[in-house]
C-alpha positions in Angstrom: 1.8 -15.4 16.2 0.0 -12.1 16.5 -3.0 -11.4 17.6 -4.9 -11.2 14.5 -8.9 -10.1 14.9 -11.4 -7.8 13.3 -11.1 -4.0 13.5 -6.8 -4.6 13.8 -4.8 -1.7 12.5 -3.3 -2.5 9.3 -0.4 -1.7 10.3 0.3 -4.3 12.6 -0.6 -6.9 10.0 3.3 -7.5 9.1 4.7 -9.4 6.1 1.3 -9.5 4.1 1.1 -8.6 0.8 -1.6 -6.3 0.1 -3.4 -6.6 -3.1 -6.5 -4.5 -5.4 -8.0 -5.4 -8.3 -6.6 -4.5 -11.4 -9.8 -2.4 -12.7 -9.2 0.0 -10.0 -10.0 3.6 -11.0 -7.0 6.5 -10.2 -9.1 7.4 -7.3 -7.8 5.7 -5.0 -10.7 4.6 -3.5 -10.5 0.7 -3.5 -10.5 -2.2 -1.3 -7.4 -3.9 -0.8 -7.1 -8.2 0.3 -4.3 -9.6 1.6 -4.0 -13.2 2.5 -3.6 -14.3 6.3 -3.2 -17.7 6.5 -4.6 -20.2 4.1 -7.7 -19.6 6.0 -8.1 -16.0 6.8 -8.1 -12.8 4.6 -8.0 -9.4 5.2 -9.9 -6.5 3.8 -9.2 -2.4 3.9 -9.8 0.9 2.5 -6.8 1.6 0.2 -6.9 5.5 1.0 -6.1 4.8 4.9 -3.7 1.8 4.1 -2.4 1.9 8.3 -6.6 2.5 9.0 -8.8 -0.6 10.4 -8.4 -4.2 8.7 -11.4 -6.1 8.9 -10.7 -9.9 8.8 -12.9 -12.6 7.0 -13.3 -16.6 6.6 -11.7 -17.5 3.1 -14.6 -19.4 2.6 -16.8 -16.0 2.7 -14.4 -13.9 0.7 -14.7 -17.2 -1.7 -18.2 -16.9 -1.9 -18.6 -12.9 -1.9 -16.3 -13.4 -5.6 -18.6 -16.0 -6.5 -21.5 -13.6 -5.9 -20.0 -10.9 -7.4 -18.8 -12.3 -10.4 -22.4 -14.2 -10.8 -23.7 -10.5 -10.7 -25.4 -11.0 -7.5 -25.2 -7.6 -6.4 -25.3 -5.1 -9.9 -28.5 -4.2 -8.7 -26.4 -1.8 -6.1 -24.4 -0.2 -8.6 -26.9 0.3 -11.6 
């Protein structure tokens, strides 16, 4: 198994499939997840796809959703 950690290049994450919401604008600018492991996820910037992965709990990225689908955080956006 590699060695998977925060701040890993993309790149080297290998076989995962890497996944945006659908309500992404033409931009480009989104953040992409891919699934690690049944216990890890990973996060990065859609416009440097081989850039810097940053690597989260599934239990957080659970509970970011939850947040963000509860509306936790329009206040940022409004």
């Amino acid at each position: 198994m590699q060695d998977i950690h925060n701040g890993i290049s993309a790149a080297r994450l290998d076989g995962v499939a890497w996944r945006k919401s659908q309500r992404s604008n033409s931009q480009g600018a989104c953040v992409e997840l891919a699934r690690l492991d049944s216990a890890t996820v990973a996060m990065r910037n859609s416009r440097d796809p081989q850039g810097t992965a940053l690597i989260y709990p599934a239990g957080a990225v659970r509970a970011l959703v939850s947040a963000l689908r509860a509306g936790e955080f329009d206040d940022l956006i409004s």
